[in-house]
Chimera marker file (.cmm) of the C-alpha trace (Angstrom):
<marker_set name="trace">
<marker id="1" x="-14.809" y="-4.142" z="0.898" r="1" g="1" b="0" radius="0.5"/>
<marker id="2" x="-14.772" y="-2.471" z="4.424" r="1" g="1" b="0" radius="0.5"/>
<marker id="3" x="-11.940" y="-2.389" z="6.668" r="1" g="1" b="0" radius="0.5"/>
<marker id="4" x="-9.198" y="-4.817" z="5.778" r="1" g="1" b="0" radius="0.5"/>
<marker id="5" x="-12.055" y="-7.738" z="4.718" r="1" g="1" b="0" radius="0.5"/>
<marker id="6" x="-10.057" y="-7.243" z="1.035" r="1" g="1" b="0" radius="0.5"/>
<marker id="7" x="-6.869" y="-8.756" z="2.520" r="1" g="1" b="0" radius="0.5"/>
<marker id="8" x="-8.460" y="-12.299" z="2.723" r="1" g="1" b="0" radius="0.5"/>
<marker id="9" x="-8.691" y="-11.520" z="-0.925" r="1" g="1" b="0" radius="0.5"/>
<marker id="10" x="-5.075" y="-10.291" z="-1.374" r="1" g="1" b="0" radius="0.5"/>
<marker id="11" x="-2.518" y="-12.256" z="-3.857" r="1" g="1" b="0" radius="0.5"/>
<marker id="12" x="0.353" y="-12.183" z="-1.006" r="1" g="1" b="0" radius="0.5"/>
<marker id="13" x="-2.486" y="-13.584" z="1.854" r="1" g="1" b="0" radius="0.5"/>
<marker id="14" x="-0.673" y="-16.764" z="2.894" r="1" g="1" b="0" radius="0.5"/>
<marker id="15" x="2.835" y="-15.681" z="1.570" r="1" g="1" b="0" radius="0.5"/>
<marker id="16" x="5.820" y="-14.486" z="3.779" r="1" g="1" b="0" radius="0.5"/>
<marker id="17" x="5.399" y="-10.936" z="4.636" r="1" g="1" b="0" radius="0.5"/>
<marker id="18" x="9.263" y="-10.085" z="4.849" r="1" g="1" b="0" radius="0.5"/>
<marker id="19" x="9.139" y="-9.680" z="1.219" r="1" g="1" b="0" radius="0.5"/>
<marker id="20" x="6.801" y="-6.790" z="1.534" r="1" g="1" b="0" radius="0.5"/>
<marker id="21" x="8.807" y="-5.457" z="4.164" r="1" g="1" b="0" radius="0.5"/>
<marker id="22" x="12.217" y="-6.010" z="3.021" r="1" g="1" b="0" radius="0.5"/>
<marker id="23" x="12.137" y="-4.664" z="0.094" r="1" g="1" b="0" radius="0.5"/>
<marker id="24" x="15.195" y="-5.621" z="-1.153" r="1" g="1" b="0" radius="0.5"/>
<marker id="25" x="15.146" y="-9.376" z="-0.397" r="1" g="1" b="0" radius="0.5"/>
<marker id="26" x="12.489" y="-10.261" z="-3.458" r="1" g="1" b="0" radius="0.5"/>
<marker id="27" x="11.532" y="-7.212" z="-4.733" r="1" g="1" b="0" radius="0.5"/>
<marker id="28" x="10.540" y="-7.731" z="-8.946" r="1" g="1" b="0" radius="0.5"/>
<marker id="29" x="8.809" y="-11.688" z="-7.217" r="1" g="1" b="0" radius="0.5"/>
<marker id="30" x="6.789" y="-9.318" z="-4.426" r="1" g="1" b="0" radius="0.5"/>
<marker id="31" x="5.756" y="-6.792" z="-7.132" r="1" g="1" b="0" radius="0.5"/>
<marker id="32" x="4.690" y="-9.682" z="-9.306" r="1" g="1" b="0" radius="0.5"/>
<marker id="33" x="2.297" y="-10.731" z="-6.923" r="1" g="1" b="0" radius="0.5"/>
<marker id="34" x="1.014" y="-7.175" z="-6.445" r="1" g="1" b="0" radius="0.5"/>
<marker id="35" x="0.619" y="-7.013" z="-9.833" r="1" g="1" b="0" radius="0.5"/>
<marker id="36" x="-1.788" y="-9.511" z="-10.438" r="1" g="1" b="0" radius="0.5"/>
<marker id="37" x="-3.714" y="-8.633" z="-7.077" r="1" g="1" b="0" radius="0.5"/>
<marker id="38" x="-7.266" y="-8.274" z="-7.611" r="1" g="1" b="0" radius="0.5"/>
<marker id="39" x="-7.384" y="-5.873" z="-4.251" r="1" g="1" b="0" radius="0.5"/>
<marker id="40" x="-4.454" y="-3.600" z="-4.988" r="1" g="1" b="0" radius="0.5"/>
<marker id="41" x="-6.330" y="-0.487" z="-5.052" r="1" g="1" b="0" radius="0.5"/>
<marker id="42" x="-7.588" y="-1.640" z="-1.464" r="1" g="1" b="0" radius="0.5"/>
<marker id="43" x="-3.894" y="-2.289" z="-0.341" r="1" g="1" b="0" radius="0.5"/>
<marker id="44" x="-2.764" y="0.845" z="-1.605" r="1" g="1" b="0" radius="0.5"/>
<marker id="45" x="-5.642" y="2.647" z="-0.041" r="1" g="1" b="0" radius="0.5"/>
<marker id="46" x="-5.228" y="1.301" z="3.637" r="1" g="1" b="0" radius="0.5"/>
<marker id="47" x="-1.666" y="2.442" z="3.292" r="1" g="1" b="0" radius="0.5"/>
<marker id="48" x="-2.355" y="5.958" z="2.308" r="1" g="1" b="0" radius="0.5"/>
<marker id="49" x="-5.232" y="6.055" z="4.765" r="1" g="1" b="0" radius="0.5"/>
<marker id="50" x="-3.070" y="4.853" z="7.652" r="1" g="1" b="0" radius="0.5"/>
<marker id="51" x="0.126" y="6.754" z="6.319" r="1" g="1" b="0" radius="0.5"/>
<marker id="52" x="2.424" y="3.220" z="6.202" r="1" g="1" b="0" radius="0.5"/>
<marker id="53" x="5.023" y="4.209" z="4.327" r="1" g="1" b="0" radius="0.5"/>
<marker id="54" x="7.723" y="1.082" z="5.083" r="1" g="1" b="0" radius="0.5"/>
<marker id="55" x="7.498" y="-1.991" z="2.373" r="1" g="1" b="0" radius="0.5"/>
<marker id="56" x="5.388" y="-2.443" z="-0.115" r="1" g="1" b="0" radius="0.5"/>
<marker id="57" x="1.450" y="-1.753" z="-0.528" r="1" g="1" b="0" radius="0.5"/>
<marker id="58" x="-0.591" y="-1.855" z="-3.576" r="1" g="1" b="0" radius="0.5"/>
<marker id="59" x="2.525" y="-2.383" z="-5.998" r="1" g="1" b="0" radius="0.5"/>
<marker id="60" x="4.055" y="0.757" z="-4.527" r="1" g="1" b="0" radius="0.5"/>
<marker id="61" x="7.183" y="1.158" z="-2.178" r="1" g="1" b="0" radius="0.5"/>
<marker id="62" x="9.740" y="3.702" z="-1.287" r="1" g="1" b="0" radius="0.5"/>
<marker id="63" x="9.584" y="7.470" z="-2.892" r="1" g="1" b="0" radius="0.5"/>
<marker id="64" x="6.227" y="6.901" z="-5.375" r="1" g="1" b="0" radius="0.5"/>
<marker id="65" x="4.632" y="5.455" z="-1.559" r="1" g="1" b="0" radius="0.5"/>
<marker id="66" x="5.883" y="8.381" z="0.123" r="1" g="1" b="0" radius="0.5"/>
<marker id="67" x="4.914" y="10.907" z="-2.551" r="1" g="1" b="0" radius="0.5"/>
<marker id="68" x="1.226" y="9.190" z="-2.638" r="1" g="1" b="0" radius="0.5"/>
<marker id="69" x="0.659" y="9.353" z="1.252" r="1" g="1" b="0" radius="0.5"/>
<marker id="70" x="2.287" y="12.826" z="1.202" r="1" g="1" b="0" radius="0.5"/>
<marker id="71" x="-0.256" y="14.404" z="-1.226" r="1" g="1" b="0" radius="0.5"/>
<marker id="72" x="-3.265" y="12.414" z="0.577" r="1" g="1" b="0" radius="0.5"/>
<marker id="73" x="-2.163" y="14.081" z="3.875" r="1" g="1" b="0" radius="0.5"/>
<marker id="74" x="-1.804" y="17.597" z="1.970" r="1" g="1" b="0" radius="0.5"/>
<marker id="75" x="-5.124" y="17.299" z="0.689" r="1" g="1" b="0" radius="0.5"/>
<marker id="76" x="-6.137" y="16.474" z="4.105" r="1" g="1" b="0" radius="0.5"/>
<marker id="77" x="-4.246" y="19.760" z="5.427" r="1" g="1" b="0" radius="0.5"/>
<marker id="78" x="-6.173" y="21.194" z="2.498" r="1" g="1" b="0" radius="0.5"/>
<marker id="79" x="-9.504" y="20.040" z="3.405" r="1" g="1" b="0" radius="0.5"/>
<marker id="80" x="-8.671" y="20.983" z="7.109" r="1" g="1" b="0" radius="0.5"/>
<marker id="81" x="-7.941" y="24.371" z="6.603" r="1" g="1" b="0" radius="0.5"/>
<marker id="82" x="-11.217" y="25.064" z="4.230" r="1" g="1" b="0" radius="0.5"/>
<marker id="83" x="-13.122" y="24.425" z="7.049" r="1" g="1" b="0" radius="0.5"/>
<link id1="1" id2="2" r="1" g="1" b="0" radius="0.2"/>
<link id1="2" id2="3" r="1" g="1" b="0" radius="0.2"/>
<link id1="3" id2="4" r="1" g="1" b="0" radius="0.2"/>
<link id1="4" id2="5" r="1" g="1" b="0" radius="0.2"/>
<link id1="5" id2="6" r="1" g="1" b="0" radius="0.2"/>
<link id1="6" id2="7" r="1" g="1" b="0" radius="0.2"/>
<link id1="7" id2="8" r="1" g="1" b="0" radius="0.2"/>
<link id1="8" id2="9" r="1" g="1" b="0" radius="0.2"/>
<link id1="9" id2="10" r="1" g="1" b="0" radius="0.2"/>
<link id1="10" id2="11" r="1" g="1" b="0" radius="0.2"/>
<link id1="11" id2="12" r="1" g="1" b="0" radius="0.2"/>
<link id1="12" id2="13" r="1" g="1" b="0" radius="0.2"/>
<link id1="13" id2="14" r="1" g="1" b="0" radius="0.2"/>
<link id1="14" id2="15" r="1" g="1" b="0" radius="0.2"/>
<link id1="15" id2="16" r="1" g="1" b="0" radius="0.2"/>
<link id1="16" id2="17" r="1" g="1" b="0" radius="0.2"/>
<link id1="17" id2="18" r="1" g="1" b="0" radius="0.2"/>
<link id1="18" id2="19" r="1" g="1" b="0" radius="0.2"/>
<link id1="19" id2="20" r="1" g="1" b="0" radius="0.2"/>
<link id1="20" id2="21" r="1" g="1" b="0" radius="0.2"/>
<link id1="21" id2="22" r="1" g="1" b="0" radius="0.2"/>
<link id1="22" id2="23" r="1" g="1" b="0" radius="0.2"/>
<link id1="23" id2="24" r="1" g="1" b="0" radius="0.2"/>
<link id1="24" id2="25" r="1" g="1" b="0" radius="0.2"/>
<link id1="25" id2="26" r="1" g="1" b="0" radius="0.2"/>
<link id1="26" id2="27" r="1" g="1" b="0" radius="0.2"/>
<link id1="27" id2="28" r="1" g="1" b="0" radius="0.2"/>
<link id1="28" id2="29" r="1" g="1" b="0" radius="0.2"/>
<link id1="29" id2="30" r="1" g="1" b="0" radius="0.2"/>
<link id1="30" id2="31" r="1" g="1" b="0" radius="0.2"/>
<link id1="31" id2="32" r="1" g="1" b="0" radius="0.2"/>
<link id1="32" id2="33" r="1" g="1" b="0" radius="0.2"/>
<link id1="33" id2="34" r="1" g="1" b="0" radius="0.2"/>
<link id1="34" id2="35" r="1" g="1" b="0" radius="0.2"/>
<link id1="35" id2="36" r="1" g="1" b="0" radius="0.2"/>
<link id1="36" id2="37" r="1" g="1" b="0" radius="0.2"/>
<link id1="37" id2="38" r="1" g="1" b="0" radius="0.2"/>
<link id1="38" id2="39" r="1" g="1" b="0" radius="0.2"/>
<link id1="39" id2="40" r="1" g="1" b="0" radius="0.2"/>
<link id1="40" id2="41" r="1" g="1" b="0" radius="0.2"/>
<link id1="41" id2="42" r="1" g="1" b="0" radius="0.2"/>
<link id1="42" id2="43" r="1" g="1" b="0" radius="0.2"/>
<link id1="43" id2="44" r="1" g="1" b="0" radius="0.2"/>
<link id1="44" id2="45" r="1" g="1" b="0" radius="0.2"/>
<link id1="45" id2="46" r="1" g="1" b="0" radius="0.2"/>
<link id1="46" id2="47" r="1" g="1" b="0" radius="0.2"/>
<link id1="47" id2="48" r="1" g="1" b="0" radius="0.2"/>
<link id1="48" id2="49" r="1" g="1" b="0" radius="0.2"/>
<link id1="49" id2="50" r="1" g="1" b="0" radius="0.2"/>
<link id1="50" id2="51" r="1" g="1" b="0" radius="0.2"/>
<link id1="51" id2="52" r="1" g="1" b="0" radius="0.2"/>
<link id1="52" id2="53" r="1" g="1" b="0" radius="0.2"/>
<link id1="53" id2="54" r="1" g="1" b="0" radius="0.2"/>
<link id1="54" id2="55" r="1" g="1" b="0" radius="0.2"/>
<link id1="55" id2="56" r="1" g="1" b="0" radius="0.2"/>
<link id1="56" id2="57" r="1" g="1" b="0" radius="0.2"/>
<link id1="57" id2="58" r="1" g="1" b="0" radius="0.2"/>
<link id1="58" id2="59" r="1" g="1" b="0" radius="0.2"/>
<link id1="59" id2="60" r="1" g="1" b="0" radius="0.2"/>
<link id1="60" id2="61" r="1" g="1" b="0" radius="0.2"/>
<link id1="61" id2="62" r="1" g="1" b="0" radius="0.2"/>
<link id1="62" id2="63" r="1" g="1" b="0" radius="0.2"/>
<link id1="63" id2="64" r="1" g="1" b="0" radius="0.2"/>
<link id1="64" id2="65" r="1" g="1" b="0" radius="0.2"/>
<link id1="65" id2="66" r="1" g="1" b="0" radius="0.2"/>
<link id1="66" id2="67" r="1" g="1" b="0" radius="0.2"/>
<link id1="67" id2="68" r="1" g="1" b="0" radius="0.2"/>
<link id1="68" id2="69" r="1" g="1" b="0" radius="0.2"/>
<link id1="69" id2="70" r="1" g="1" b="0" radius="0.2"/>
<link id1="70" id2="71" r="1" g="1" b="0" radius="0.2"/>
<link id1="71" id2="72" r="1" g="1" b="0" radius="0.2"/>
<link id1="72" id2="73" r="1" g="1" b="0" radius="0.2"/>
<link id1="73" id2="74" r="1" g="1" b="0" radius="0.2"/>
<link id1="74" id2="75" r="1" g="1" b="0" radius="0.2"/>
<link id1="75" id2="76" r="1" g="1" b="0" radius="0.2"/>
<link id1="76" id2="77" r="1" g="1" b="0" radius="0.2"/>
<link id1="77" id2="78" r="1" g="1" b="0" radius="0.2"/>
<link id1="78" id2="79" r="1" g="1" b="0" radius="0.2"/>
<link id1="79" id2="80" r="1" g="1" b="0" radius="0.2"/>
<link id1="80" id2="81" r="1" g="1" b="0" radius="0.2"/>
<link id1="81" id2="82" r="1" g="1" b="0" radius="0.2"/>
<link id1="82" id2="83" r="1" g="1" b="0" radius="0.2"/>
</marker_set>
């Protein structure tokens, strides 16, 4: 799916995005719903791409979401420099 098209697609489309911003409110009912998200892999993806490291994306949040985006932009550093 190109762009964000996948979000139409999305488990949480319709729900309340606080959840997947505060991560403490509903937490284990937000990862639920990532869980059985069809488009996860998209989510995650467009968070890593665009380096969005606040709430939840793809089933991820706080230090594995930071980790993930951190290697993606060191492989980017990576690529970068090779050229």
């Amino acid at each position: 799916m190109a762009g964000t098209d996948w979000y139409r697609h999305a488990a949480c489309a319709g729900q309340d995005h606080l959840d997947w911003f505060d991560v403490d409110c509903n937490l284990q009912q937000t990862l639920a719903i990532c869980n059985k998200c069809d488009v996860k892999q998209a989510c995650l993806s467009t968070a890593v791409k665009h380096r969005m490291v606040e709430g939840v994306w793809g089933g991820l949040y706080g230090k594995r979401l930071i980790a993930m985006v951190d290697e993606h932009r060191s492989n980017d550093a990576t690529l970068d420099d090779a050229a």
